[in-house]
SERO-4910 file (N, C-alpha, C, O; in steps of 0.05 Angstrom, whole numbers):
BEGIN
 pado doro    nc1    nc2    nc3   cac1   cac2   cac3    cc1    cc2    cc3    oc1    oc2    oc3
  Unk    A   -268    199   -561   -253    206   -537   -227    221   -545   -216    218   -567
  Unk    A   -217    241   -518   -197    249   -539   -172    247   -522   -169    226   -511
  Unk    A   -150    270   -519   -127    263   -516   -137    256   -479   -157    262   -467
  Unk    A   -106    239   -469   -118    226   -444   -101    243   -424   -105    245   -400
  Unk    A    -78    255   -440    -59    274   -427    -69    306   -423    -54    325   -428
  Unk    A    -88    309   -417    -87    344   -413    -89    362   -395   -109    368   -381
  Unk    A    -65    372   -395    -60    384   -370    -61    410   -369    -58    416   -393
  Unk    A    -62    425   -359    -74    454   -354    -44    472   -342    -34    489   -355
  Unk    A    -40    469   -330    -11    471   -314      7    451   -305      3    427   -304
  Unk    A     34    470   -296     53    444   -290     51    432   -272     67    414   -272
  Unk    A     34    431   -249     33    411   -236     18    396   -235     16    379   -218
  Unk    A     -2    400   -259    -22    369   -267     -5    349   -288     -7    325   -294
  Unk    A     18    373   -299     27    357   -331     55    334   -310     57    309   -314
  Unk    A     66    343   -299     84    328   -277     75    300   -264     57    299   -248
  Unk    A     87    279   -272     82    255   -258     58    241   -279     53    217   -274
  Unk    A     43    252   -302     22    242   -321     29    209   -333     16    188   -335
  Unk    A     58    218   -339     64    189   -345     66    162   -332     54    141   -338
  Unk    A     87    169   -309     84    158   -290     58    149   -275     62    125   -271
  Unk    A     28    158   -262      8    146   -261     -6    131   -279    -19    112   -271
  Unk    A     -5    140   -310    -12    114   -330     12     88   -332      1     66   -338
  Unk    A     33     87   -328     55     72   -313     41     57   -297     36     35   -305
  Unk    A     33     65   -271     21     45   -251     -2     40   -255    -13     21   -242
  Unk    A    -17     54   -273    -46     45   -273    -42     16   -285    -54     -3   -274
  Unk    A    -22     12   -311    -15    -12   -328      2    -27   -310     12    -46   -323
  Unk    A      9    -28   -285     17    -58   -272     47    -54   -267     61    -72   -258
  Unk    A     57    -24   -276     77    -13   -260    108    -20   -289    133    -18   -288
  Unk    A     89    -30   -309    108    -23   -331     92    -24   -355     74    -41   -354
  Unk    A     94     -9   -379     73      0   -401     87    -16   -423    110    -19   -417
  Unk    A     81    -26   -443     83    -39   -468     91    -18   -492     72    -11   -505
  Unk    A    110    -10   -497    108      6   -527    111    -11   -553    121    -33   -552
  Unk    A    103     -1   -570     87    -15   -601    122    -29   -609    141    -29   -593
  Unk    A    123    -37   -627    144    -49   -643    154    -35   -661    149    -11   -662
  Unk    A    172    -48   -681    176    -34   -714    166    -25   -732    168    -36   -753
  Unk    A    154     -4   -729    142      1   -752    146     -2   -783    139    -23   -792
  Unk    A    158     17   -799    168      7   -815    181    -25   -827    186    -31   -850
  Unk    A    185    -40   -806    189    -67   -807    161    -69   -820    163    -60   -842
  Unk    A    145    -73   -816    118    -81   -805    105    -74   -841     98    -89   -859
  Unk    A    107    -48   -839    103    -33   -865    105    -53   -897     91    -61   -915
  Unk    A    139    -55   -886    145    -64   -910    138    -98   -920    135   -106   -943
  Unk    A    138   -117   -892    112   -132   -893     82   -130   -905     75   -150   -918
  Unk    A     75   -123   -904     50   -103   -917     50   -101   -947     30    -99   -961
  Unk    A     76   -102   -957     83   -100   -984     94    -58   -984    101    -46  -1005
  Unk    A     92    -51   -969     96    -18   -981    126    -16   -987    141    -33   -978
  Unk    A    130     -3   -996    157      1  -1007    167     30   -997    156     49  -1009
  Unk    A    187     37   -977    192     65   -966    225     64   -968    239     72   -949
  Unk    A    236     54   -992    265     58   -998    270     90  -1015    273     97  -1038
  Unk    A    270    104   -991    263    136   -991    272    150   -967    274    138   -946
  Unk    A    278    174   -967    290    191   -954    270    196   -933    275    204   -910
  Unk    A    246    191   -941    220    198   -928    222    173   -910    215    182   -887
  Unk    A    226    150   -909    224    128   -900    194    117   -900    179    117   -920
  Unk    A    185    105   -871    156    107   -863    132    132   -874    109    131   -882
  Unk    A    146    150   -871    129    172   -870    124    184   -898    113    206   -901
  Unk    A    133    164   -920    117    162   -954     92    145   -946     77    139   -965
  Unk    A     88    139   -927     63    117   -931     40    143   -925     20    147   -938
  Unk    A     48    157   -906     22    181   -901     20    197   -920      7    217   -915
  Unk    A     34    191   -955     27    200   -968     12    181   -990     -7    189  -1003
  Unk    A     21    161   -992     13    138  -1006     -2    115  -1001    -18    104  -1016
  Unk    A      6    108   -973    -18     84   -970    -22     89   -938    -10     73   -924
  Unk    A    -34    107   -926    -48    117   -900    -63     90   -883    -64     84   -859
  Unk    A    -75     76   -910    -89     56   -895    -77     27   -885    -89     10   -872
  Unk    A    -48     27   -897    -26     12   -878    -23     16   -858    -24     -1   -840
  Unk    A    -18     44   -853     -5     55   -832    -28     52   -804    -17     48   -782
  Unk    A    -56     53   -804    -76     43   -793    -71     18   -785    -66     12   -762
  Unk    A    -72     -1   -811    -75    -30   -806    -55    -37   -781    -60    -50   -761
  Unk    A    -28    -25   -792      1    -34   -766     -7    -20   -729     -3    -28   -706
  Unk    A    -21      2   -740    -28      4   -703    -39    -11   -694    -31    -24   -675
  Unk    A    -64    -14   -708    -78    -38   -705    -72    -74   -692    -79    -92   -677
  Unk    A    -54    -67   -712    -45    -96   -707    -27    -95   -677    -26   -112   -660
  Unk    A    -14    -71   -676      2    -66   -645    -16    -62   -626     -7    -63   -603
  Unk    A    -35    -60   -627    -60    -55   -600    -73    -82   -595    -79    -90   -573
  Unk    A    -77    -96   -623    -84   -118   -612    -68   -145   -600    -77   -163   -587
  Unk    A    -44   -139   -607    -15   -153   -586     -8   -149   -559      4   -163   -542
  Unk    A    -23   -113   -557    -18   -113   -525     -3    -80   -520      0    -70   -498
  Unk    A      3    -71   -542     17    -47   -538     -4    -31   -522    -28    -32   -527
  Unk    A      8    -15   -501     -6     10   -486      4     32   -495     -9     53   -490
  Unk    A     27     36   -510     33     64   -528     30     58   -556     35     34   -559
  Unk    A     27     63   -568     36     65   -601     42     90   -608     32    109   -596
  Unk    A     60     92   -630     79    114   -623     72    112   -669     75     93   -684
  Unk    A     63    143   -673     65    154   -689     81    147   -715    105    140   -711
  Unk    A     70    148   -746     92    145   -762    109    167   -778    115    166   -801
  Unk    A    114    191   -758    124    218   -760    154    213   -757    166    231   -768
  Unk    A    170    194   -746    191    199   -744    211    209   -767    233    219   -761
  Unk    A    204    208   -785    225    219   -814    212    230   -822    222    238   -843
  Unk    A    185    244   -819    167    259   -833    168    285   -817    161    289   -794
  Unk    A    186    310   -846    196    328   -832    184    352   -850    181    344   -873
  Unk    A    175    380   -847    176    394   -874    197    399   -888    189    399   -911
  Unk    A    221    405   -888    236    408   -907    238    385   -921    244    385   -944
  Unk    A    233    354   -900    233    332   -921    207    332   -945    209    326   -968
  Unk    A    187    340   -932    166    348   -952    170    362   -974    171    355   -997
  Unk    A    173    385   -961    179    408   -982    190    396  -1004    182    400  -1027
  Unk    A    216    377   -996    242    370  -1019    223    360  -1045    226    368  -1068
  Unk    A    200    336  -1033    188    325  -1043    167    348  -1064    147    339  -1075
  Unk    A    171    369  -1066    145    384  -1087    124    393  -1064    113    415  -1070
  Unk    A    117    385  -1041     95    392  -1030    100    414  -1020    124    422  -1019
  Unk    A     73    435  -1009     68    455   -996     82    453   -965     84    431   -953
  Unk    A     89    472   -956     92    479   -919     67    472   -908     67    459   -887
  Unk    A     36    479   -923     15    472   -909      8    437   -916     -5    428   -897
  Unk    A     11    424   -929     16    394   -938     28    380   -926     20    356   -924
  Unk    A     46    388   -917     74    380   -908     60    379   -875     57    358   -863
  Unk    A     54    406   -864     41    402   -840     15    389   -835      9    388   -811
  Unk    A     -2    381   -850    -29    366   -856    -14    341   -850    -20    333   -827
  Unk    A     -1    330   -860     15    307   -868     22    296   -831     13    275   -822
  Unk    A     37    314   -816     41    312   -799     17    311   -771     20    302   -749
  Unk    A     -4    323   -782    -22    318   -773    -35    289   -770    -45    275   -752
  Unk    A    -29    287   -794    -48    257   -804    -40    240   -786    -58    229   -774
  Unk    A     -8    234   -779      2    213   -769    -10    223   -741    -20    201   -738
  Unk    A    -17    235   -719    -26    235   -706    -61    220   -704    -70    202   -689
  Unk    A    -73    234   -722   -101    223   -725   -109    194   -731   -130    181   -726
  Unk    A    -77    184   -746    -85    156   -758    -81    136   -730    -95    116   -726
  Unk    A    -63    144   -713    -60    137   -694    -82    140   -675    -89    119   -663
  Unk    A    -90    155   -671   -115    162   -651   -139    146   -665   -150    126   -655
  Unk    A   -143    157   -686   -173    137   -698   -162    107   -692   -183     97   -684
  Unk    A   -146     89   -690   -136     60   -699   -145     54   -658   -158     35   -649
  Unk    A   -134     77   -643   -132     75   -618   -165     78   -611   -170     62   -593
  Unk    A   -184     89   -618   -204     90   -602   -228     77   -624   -252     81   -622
  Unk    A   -214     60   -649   -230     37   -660   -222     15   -644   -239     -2   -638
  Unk    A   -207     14   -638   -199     -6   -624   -211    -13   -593   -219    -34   -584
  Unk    A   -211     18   -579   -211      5   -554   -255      9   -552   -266      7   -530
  Unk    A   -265     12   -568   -290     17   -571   -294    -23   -573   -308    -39   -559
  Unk    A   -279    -26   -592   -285    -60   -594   -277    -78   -558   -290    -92   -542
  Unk    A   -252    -66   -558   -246    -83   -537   -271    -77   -514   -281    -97   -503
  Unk    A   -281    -51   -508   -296    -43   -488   -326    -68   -496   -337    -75   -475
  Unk    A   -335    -76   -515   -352    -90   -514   -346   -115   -504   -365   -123   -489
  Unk    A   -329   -129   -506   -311   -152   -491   -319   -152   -467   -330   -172   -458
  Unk    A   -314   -131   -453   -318   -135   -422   -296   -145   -408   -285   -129   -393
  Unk    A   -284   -171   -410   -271   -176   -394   -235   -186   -423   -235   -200   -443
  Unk    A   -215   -174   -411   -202   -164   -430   -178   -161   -402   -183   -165   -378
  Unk    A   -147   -152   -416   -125   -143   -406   -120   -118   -414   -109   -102   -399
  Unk    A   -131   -110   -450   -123    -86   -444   -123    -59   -432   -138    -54   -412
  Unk    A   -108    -43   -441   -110    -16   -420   -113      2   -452   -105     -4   -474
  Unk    A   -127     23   -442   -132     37   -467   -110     61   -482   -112     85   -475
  Unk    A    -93     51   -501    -81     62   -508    -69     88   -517    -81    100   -535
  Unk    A    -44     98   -507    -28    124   -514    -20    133   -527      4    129   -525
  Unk    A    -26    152   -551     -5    159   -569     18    178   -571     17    202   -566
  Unk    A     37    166   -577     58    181   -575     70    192   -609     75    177   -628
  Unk    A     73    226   -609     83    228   -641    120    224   -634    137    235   -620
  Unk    A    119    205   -653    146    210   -665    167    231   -671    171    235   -695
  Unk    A    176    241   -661    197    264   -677    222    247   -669    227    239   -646
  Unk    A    238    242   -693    261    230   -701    281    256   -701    272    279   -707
  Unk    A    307    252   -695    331    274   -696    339    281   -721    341    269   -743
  Unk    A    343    297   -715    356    317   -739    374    298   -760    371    301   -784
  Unk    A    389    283   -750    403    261   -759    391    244   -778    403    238   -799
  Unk    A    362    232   -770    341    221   -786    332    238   -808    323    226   -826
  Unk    A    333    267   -811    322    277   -830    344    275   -856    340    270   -880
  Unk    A    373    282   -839    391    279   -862    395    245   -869    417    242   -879
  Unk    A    385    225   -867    386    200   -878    404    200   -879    406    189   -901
  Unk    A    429    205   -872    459    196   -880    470    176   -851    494    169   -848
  Unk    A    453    171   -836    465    146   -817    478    172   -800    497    166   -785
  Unk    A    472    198   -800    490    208   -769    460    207   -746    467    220   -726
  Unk    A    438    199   -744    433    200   -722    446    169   -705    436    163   -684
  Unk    A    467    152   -718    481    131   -701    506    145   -704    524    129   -699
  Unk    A    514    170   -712    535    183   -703    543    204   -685    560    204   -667
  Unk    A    524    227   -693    521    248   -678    535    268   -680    538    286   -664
  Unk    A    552    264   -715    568    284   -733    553    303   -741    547    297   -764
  Unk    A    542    323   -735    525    335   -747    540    363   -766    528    379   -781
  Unk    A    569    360   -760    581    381   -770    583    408   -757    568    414   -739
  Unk    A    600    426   -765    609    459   -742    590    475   -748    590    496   -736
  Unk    A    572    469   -767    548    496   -782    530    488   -767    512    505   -764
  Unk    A    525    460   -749    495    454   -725    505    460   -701    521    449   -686
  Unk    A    488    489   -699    494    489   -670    462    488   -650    442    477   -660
  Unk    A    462    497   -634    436    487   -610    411    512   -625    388    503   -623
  Unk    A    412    541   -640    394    559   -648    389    537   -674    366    533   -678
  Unk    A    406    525   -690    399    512   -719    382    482   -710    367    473   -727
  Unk    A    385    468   -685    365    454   -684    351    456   -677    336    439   -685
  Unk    A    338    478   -656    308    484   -644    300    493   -665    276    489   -667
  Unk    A    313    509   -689    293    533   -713    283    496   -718    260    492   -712
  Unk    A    298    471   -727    290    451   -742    272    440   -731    252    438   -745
  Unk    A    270    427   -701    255    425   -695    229    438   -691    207    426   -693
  Unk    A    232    467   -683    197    485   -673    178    470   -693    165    450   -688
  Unk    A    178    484   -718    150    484   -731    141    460   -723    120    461   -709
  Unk    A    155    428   -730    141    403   -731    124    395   -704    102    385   -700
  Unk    A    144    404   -685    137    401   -656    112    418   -648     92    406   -640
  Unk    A    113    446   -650     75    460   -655     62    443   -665     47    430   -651
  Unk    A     63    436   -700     39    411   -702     34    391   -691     11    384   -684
  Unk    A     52    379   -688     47    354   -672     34    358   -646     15    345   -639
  Unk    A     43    374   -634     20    383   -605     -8    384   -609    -27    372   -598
  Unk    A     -3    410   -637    -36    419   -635    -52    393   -649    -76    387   -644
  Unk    A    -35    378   -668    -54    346   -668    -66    337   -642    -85    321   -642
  Unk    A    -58    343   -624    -69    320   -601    -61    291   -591    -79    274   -587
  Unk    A    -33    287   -587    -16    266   -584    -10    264   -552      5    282   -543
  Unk    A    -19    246   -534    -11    242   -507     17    243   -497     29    249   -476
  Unk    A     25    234   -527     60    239   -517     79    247   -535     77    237   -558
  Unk    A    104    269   -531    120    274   -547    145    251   -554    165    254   -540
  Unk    A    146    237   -567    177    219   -570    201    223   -582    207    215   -604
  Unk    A    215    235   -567    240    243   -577    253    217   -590    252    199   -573
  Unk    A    265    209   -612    281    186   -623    302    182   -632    306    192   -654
  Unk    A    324    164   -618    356    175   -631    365    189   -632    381    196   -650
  Unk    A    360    202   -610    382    232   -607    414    216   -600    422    199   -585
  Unk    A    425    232   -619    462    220   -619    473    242   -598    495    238   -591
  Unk    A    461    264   -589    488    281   -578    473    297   -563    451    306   -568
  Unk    A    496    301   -533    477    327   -513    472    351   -523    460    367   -509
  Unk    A    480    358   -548    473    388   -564    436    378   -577    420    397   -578
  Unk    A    431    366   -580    409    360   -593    389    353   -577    365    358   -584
  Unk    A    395    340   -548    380    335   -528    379    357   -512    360    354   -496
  Unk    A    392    380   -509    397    405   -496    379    420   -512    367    437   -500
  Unk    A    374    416   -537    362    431   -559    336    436   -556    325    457   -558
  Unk    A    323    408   -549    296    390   -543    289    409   -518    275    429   -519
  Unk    A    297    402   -501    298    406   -472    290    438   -471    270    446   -461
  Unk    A    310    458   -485    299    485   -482    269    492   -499    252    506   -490
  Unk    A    269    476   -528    253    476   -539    224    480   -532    207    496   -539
  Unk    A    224    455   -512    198    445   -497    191    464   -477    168    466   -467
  Unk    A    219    485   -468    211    504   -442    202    530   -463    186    546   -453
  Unk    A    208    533   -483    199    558   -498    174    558   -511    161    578   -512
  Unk    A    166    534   -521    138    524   -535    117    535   -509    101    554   -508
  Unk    A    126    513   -488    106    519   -464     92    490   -471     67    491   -473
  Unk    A    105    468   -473     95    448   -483     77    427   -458     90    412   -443
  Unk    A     58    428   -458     36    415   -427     33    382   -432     19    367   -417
  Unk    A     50    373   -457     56    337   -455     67    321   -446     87    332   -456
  Unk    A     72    313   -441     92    293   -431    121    281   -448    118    261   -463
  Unk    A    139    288   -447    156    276   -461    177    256   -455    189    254   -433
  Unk    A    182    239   -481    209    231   -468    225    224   -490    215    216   -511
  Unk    A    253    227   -485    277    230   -503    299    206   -503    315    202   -485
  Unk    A    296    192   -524    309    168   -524    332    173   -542    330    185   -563
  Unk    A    361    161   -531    384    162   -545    388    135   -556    377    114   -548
  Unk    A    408    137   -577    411    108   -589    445    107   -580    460    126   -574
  Unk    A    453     76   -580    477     78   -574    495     61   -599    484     44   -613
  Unk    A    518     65   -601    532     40   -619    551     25   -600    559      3   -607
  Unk    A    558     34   -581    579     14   -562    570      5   -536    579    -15   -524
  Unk    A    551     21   -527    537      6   -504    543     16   -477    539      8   -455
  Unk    A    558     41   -488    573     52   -460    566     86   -459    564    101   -439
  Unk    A    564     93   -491    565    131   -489    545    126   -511    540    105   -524
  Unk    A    532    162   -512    521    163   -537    534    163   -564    558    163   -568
  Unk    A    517    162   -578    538    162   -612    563    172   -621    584    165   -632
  Unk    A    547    196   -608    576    219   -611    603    229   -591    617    249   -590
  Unk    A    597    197   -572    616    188   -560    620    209   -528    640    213   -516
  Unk    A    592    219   -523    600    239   -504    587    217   -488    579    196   -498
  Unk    A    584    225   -455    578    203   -433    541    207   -433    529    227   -440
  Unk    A    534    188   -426    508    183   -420    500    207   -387    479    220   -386
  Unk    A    520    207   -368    520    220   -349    525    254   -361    520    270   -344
  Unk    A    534    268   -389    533    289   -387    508    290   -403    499    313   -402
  Unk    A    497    278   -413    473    274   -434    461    284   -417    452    307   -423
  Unk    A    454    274   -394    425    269   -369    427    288   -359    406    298   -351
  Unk    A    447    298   -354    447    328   -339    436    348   -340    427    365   -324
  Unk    A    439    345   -374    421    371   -388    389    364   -380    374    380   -370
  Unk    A    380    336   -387    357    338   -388    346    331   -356    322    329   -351
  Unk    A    370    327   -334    345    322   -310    339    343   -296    323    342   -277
  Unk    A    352    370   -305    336    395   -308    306    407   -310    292    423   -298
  Unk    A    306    386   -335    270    389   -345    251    379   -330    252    356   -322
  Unk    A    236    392   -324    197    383   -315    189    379   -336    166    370   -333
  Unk    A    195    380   -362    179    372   -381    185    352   -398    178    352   -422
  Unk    A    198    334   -389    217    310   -397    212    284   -377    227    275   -358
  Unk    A    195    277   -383    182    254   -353    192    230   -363    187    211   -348
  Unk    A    210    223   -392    217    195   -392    254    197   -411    259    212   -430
  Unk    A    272    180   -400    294    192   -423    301    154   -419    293    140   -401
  Unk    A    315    146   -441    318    120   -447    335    112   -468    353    128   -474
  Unk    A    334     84   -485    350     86   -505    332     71   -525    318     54   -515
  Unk    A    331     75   -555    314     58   -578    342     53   -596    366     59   -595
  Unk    A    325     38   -610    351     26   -639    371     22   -636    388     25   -653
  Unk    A    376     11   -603    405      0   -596    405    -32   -602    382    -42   -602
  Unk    A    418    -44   -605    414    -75   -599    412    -86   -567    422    -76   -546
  Unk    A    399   -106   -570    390   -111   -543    403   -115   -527    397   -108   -504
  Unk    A    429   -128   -536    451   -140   -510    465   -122   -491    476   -126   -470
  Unk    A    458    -92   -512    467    -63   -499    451    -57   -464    460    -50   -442
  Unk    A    420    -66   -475    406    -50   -462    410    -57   -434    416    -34   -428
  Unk    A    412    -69   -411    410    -85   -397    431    -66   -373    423    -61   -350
  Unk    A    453    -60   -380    482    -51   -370    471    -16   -370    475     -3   -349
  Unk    A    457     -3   -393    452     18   -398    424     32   -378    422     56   -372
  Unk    A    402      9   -367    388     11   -358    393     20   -325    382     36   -310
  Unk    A    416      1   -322    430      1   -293    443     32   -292    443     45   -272
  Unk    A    454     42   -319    462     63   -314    455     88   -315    467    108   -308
  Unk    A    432     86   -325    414    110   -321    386    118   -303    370    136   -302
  Unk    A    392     92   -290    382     87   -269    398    104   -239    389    117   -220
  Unk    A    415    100   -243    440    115   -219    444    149   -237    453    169   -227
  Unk    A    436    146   -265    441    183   -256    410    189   -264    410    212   -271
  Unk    A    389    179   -267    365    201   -265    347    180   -248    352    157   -241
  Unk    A    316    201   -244    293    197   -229    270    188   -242    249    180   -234
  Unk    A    281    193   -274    260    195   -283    251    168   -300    266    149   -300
  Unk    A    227    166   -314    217    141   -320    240    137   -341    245    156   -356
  Unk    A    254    116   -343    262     98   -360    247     80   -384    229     64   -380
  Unk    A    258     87   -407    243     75   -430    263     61   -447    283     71   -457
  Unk    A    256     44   -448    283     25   -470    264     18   -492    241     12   -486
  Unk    A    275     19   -527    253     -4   -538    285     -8   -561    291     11   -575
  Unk    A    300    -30   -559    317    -35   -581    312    -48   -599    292    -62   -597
  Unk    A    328    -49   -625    326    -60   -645    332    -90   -649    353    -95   -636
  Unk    A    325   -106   -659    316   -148   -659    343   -158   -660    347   -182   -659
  Unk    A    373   -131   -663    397   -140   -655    411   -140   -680    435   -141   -682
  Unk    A    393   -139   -701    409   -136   -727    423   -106   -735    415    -85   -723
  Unk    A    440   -105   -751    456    -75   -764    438    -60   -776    425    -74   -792
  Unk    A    431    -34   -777    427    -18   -805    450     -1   -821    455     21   -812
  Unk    A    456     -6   -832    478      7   -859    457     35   -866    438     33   -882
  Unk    A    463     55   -856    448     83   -857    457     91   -889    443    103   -905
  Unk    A    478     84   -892    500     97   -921    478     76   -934    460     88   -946
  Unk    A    475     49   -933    471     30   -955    436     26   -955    422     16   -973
  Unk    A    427     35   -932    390     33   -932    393      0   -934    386    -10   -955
  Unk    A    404    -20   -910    397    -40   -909    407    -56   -887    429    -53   -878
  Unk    A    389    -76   -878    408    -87   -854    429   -107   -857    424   -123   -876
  Unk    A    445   -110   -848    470   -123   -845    465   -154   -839    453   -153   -818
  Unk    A    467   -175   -845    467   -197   -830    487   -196   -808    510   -188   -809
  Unk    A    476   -206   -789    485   -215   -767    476   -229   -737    454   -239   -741
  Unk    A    482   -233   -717    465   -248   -696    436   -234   -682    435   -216   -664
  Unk    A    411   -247   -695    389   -239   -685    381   -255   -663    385   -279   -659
  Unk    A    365   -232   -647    353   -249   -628    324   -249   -628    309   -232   -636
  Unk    A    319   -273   -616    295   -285   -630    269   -268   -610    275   -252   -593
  Unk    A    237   -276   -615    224   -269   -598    217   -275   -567    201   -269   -550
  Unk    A    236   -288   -569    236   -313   -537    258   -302   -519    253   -295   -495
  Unk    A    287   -302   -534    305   -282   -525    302   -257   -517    316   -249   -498
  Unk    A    289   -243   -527    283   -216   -530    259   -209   -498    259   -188   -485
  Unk    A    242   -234   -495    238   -229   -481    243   -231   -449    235   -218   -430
  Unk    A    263   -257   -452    278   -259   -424    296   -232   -411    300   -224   -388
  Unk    A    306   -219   -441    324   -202   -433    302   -173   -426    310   -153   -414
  Unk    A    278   -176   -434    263   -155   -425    255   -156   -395    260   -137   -380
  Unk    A    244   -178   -387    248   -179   -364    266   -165   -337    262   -152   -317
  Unk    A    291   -180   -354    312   -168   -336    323   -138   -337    341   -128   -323
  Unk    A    305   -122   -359    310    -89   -361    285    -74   -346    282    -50   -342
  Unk    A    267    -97   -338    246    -85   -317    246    -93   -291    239    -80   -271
  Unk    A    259   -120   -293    264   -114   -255    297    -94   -253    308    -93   -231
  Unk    A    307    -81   -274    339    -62   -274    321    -36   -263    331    -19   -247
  Unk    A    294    -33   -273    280     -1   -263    270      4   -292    264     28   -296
  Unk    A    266    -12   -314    259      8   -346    220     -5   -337    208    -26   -339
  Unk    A    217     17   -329    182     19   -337    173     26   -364    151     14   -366
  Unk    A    177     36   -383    167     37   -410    183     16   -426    207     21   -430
  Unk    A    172    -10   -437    186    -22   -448    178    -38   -486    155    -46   -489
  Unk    A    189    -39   -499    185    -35   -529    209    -50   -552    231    -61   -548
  Unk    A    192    -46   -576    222    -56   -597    216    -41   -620    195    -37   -632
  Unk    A    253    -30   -625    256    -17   -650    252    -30   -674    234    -46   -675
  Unk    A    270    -26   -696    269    -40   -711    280    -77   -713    295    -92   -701
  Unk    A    258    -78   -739    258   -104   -739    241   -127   -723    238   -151   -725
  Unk    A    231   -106   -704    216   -127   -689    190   -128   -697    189   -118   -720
  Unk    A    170   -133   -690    139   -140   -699    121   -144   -674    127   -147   -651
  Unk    A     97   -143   -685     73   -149   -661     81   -175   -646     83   -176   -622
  Unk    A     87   -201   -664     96   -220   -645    108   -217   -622    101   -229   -601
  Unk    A    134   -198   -623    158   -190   -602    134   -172   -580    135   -171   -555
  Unk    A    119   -162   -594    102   -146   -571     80   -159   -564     64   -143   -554
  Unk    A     73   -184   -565     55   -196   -558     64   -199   -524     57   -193   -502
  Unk    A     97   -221   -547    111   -226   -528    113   -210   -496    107   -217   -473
  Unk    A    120   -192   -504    128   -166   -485     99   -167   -467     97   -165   -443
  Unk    A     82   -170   -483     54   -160   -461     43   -178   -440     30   -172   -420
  Unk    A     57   -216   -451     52   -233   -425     71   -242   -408     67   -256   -388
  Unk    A     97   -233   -417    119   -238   -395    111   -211   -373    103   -216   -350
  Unk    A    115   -181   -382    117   -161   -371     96   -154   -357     98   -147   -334
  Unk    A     72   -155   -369     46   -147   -348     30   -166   -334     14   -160   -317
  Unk    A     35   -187   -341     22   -215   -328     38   -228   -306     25   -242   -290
  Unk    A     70   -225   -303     87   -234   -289    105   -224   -265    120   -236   -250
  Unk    A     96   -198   -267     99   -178   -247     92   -187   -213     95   -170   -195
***
């Protein structure tokens, strides 16, 4: 089977998300941590590449972890492309065509894991799941430079809005022509980069569905300290932007953030934060500090779906357990 998103024009591609939304019980499950997950597994991605050394090295991890997210309950699983960039390739010795194969892969590995999966479940017969979405990853510009500015949104006076679409185009063509139900914008720190996206997607001519998630560090603006209300502006422009939200925030953020982007857009709301712990971007490690557990995590999910967040999920650190979680409070309790 193949992609579940395809739309022909804009007014089939409009609202796509949103009816798989209600088909799932009027809020959808997104996958967990990946890379958490990974490095469980035993892989080792203390690399610039992050996750996306495994689509060069051990592919059949990267399987196993969808896997394991579909069978917890996820209705999206979302790609291990987020740091997997060509120039990050390139850096690495590989070809432009390698580099784009590569990017492919993470689409396919995702799709094969999704329709091994739901072939098993379909013999079951009687079952909760819903047959799952893939969404590719594209991580911000910020993620490619590994230096911790996609939690800043310093990108420096030489980035301007022509230097991130040239960065973004190529990856974003492949990733389409893979065949991915959904585009995932991740950690965008600043309305120059979300403005970037936004024209990007109107010049491509892009017929997916997208949605663009910002990360926050204070719980009130984006990274780079501009307002969440000038962020949205740019993008509630777009028809081709059906979800905008926040990932890799800590959770205690999300809740206040949900309410507030709720009052300036229409559009689907997607939250998936991180288990509440630090990442040290400079140090490639997390911080000790107050985690919240899988039990917590889910009370407070709750309360970001009756706030209006219909796509709901966890960044880092979290695991299939947290999304198990997520799949019998959220779709069973409704």
């Amino acid at each position: 089977m193949g992609v579940l998103f395809e739309a022909k024009n804009e007014e089939q591609r409009v609202g796509m998300l949103e009816n798989y939304i209600e088909k799932a019980g009027g809020c959808a499950i997104i996958d967990g941590g990946f890379a958490t997950q990974l490095e469980i597994h035993g892989a080792d991605i203390n690399d610039p590449l992050w996750s996306a050394l495994c689509l060069i090295n051990s592919p059949h991890l990267i399987s196993k972890v969808h896997l394991e997210y579909l069978e917890a309950g996820a209705d999206i699983i979302v790609t291990s492309s987020y740091q997997a960039t060509l120039p990050g390739f390139i850096s690495r010795g590989l070809s432009l065509e390698q580099g784009e194969k590569l990017l492919e892969k993470s689409v396919k590995l995702a799709r094969d894991a999704r329709d091994v999966f739901w072939k098993t479940v379909e013999k079951i017969g009687d079952h909760s799941y819903n047959r799952a979405l893939v969404a590719a990853s594209i991580g911000s510009y910020g993620a490619y430079l590994a230096d911790g500015s996609e939690y800043s949104g310093c990108y420096g006076d030489n980035v301007d809005l022509e230097k991130l679409k040239d960065f973004h185009r190529r990856r974003l063509q492949v990733l389409v022509e893979a065949g991915p139900d959904i585009l995932a914008f991740e950690t965008i720190p600043n309305k120059l980069e979300a403005q970037a996206i936004a024209e990007l997607l109107e010049e491509e001519n892009v017929q997916i569905p997208s949605w663009i998630c910002f990360s926050s560090v204070d719980g009130v603006n984006a990274p780079s300290g501009e307002s969440f209300d000038d962020c949205l502006k740019v993008l509630n422009k777009s028809k081709r932007i059906e979800g905008v939200g926040i990932n890799c925030a800590p959770p205690q953020f999300v809740h206040s953030l949900v309410q507030k982007f709720k009052e300036l857009t229409g559009k689907v709301i997607v939250v998936y934060p991180n288990s509440g712990e630090t990442w040290d971007g400079i140090q490639k490690r997390w911080l000790p500090s107050k985690c919240f557990n899988d039990d917590k995590f889910k009370v407070l999910a709750t309360r970001w779906r009756d706030s209006g967040a219909k796509l709901i999920g966890g960044c880092c650190r979290t695991t299939p357990s947290t999304v198990r979680g997520l799949s019998k409070v959220l779709k069973h309790s409704s």
